[in-house]
C-alpha positions, 0 to 999 in steps of 0.5 A: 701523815702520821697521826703521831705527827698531829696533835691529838684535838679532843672532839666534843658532842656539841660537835658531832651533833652539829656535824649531823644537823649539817652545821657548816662549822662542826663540817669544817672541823670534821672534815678537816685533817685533825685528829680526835680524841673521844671518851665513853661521855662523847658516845653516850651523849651523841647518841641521846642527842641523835635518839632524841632527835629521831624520836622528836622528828617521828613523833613531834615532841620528846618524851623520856617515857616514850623514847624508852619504849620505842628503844624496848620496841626496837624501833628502828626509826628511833634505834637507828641513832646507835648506827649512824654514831658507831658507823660515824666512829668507824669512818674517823678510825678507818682514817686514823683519826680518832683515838677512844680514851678510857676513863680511869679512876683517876680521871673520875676522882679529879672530876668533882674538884674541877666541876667546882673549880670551874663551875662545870656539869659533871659531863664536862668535868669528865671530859675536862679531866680525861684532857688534863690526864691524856695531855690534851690542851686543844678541845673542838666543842660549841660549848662556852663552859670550857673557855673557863678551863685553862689548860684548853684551848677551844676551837674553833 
């Protein structure tokens, strides 16, 4: 099918983390024919969520200190996070399924508007936006705080 044909759903790292953990749910929407939208937000955040959680897996605790010094040290425990999220990207592209958006000074000067009209972290307001400048109305996320948007609607 052509992914012209199949609305564009903005995928949120809440999901991408939970698709990693094995999350039977994130599975399901990752798994499904859907077709994403990301931004540079998602990546950065999938990618401290995944080298925070080899750092704690290796060492039993998280320190910002110590992640910072492994990631200088090159460790490959730790550095192997920026492969498996890249390699992840490249999969869904690979199936044309995944579209990466670019955040545009418009998309950022609206942000602060709406991380106070809806009470949103400058993240999600971020992501809110690039919705609302790309026409996005559907978002895969775990994440409550967008229910209080009204042009998204949240799945699952």
């Amino acid at each position: 099918m052509n992914t012209l044909q199949r609305e564009l759903v903005f995928l949120d790292s809440s999901v991408i983390t939970k698709y990693f953990m094995g999350y039977d749910k994130a599975l399901n929407i990752i798994e499904s024919d859907m077709v994403f939208a990301v931004n540079d937000v998602v990546y950065s955040e999938v990618v401290f969520n995944l080298l925070r959680a080899r750092y704690f897996e290796k060492y039993g605790r998280f320190s910002l200190y110590g992640l910072r010094r492994r990631i200088t040290a090159k460790d490959i425990d730790i550095t192997k996070a920026y492969d498996i999220v890249i390699e992840f990207f490249s999969e869904l592209e690979k199936e044309n399924r995944l579209q990466v958006l670019a955040t545009t000074k418009e998309i950022i000067l609206s942000s602060g508007s709406i991380a106070r009209e809806y009470g949103l972290l400058p993240n999600d307001a971020l992501i809110a936006a690039t919705c609302k400048h790309y026409n996005i109305n559907t978002i895969a996320t775990f994440d409550e705080d967008f229910k209080r948007v009204p042009w998204l609607r949240v799945i699952p």
